[in-house]
C-alpha positions in Angstrom: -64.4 23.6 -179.3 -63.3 22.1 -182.4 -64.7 18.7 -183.0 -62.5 17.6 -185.9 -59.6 18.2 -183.4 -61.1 16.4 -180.5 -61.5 13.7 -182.5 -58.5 13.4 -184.1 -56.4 13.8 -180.6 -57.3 10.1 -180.0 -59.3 10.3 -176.5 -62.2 9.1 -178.3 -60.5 5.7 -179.2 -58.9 5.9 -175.1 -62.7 6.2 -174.1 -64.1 3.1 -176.5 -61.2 0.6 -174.8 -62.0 2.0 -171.1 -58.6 3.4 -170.4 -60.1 7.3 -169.1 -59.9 7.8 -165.7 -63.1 8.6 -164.1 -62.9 12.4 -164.6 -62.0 12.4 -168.2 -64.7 9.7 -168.7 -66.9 11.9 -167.7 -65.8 15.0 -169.7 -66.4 12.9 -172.9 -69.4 11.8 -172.1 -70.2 15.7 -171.6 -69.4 16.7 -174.8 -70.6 13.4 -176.7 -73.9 15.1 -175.2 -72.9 18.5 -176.4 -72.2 17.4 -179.7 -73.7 15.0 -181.8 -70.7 14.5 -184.7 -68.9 12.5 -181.2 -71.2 9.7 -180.8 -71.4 8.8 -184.0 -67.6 8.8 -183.9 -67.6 6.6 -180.7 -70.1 4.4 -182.4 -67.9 4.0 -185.9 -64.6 3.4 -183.5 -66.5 0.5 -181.3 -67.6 -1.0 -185.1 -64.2 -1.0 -186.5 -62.9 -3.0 -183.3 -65.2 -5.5 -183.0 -64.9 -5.8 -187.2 -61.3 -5.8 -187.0 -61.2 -8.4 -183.9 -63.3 -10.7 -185.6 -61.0 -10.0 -189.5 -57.9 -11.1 -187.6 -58.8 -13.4 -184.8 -56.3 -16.6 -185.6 -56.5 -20.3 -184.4 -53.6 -21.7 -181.7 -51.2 -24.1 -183.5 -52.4 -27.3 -182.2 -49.3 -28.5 -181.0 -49.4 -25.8 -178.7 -52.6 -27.2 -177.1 -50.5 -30.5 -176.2 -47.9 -28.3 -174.5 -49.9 -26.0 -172.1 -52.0 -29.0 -171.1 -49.0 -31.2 -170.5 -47.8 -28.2 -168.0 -51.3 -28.2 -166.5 -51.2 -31.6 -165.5 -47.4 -31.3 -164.2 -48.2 -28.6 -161.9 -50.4 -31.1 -160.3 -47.9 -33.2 -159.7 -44.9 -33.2 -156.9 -41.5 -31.5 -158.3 -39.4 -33.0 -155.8 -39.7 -36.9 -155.6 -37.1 -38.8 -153.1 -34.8 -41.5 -154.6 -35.7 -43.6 -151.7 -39.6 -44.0 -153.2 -38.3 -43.9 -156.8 -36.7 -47.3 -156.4 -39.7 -48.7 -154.1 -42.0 -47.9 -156.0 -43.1 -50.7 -157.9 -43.1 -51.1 -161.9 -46.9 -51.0 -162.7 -48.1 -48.2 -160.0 -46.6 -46.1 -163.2 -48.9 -47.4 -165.6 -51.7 -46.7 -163.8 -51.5 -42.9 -164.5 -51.1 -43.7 -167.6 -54.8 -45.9 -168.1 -56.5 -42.8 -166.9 -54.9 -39.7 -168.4 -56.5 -39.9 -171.7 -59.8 -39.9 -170.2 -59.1 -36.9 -167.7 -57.3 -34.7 -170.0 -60.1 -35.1 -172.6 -62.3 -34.1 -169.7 -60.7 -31.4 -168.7 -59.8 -30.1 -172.0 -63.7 -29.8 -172.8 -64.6 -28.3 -169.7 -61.6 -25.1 -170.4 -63.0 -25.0 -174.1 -66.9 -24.5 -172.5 -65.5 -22.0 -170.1 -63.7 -20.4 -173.0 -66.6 -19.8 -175.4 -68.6 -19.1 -172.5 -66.0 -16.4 -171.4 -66.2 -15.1 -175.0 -70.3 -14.8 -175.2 -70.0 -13.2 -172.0 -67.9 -10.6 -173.5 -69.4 -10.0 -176.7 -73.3 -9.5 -174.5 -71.6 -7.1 -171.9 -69.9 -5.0 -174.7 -73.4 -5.2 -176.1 -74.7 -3.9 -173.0 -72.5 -1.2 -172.3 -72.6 0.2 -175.9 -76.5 0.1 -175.5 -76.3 1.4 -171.9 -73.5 4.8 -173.0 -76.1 5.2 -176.1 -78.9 5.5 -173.8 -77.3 7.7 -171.6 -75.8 10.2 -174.2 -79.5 10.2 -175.5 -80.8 10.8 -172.2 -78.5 13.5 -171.6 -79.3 15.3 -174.8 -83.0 15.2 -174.1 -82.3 16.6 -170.9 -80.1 19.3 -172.3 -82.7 20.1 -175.6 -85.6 20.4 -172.7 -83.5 22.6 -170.9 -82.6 24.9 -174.2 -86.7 24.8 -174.5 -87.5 26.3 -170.8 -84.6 28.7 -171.2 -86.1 29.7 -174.3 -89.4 29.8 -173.2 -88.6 31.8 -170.1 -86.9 34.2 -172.3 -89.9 34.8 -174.4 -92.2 35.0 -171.3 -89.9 37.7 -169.9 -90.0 39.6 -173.3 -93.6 39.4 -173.7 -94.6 40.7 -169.9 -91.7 43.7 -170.6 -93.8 44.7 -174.3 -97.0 44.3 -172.2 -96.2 47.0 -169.4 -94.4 49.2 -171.5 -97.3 49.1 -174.0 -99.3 49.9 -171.0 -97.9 53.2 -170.8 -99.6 56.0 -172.6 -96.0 57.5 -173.5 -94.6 54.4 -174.8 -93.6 54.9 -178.0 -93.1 51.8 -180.2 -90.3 52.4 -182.8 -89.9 49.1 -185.6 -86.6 49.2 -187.3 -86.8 47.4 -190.5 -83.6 46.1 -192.3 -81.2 48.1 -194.5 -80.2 45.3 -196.3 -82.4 44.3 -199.4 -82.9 40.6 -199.8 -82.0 40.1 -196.3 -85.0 40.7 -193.9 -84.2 41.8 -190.5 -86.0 43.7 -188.1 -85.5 44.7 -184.3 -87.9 47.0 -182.3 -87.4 49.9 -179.5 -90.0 50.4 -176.7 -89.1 54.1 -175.9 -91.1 56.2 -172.9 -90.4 59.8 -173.6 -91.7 60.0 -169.8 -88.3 58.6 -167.7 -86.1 58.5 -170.8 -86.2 54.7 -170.5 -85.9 52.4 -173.7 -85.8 48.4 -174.5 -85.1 46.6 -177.4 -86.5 43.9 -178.7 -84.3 41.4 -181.3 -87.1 40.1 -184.0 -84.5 38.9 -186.9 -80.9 39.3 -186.6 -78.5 37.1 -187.8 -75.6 36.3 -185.5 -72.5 38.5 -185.8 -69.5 36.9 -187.4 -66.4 35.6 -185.2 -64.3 39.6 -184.0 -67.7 41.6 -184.5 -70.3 42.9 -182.5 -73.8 44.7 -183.1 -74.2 48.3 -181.7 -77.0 50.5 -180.9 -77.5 54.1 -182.0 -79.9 57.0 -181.2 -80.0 59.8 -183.6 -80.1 63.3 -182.1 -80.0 66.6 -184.0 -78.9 64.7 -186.6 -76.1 63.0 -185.1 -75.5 59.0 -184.2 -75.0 58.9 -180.4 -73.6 55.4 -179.2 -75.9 53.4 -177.4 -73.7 50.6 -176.1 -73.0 46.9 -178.1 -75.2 44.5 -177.8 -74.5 40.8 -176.3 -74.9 38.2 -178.4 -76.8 36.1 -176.0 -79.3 38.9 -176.8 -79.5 38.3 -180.3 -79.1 34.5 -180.3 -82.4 34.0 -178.3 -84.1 36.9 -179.8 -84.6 38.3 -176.6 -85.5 41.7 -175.0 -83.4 44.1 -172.5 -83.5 47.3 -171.6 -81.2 49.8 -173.3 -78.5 50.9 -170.3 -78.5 55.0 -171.9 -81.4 57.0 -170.9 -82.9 58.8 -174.7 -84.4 61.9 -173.5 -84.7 62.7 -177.4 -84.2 61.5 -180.5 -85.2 61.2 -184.1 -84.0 57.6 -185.0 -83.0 54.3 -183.7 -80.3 51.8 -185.7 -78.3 48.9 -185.2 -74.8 48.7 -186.9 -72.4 45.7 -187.6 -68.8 46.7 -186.1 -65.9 44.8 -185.0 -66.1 43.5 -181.3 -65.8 46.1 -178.6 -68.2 49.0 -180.5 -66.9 51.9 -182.6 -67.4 56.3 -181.9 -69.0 56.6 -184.5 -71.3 53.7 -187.0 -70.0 52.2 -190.0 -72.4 53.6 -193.1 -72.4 50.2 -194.8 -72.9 48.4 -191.9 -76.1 49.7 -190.6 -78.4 46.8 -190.4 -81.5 48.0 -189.2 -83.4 51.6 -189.1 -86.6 53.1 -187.7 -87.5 56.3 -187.3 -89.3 57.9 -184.4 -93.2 59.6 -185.5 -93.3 62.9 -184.5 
């Protein structure tokens, strides 16, 4: 995936104001796990809005104050008054409204103003909350997914050791260490050959990973002649892993491992030969 891209398309600034759905939620919250460049994004985009809230947060004129609670108090009151108790009514049952409002709207002003900074706090401690609680859980996540790299990794190594161990068991294993080809670059890979069945592992020691469109290959030399092994998979060589070659080597003189582009080549690319190891006679 590419993260400048993500980031750019907006989704993380749709995520900060809570307008995802639950799915895509989600999906961001999977790759803010994956990669770490996205929550510090999310965390700059949730500081820039609560900085530019609080830069251009403006006061209410104050005469509109006067009008919305003049229509508060209307709405109180009855729309529809009859002419008949218009003209009874008498003279001072008007005024008395009048002795009291000042005292009631003051009241009632105070109490919206305490519900409104209390709304406000509220606000500002639950975004607080939230940012701490999607921190926590994009930490969690990524301590759950770093322990699972480490048991993937350690089962790998496990596997590789116990395949060494009972193919060094066998009297007619032959070990085979290919050393790299490529001075000031130390690389190394090593075959576990039985000349018995013809079967034959390798083991990645130090490869670097194979640039995007190219793939390592694996060669035997017979009578002189490179014979294609197969490519390898790159999963192999990113956890330095071990697996058994799929060709059977009933003979051979040398082992190497060439750099061509993805797919494998007939025959290997001279230059691109990577690592080398000859087979003891």
């Amino acid at each position: 995936m590419n993260v400048r891209e993500y980031i750019e398309s907006g989704i993380l600034e749709a995520y900060v104001l809570n307008t995802l759905s639950e799915t895509a939620c989600n999906e961001v919250l999977s790759k803010i796990a994956q990669y770490p460049e996205l929550a510090a994004e999310v965390a700059a985009i949730e500081a820039a809005m609560l900085n530019f809230a609080k830069l251009n947060a403006k006061e209410a004129p104050a005469f509109m104050e006067d009008k919305i609670w003049d229509a508060i108090e209307d709405s109180g009151k009855s729309k529809v008054v009859s002419h008949e108790t218009e003209y009874l009514t008498p003279p001072a049952a008007k005024i008395i409204p009048l002795e009291t409002k000042p005292t009631q709207k003051n009241w009632a002003r105070a109490a919206v103003w305490v519900a409104l900074v209390t709304s406000i706090l509220t606000n500002f401690i639950l975004l607080g909350q939230r940012n701490k609680a999607k921190d926590e859980q994009v930490a969690m996540t990524l301590r759950v997914d770093s322990l699972g790299r480490q048991q993937t990794q350690l089962a790998s190594l496990l596997d590789r050791y116990k395949k060494a161990s009972d193919m060094l068991a066998d009297s007619a294993t032959q070990t085979i260490v290919m050393h790299t080809m490529k001075p000031g670059h130390p690389m190394a890979a090593t075959v576990y050959w039985s000349k018995t069945n013809g079967d034959a592992y390798l083991a990645i020691d130090k490869l670097p990973m194979p640039p995007k469109g190219m793939q390592y290959q694996m060669w035997v030399i017979q009578n002189g002649k490179p014979v294609d092994m197969g490519v390898l998979a790159n999963q192999l060589i990113a956890s330095t892993g071990m697996d058994k070659l799929h060709m059977k080597v009933t003979d051979g003189q040398a082992f190497a491992i060439s750099l061509e582009k993805e797919g494998g080549s007939p025959t290997p690319t001279m230059e691109n030969i990577y690592v080398l190891g000859k087979v003891s006679s």
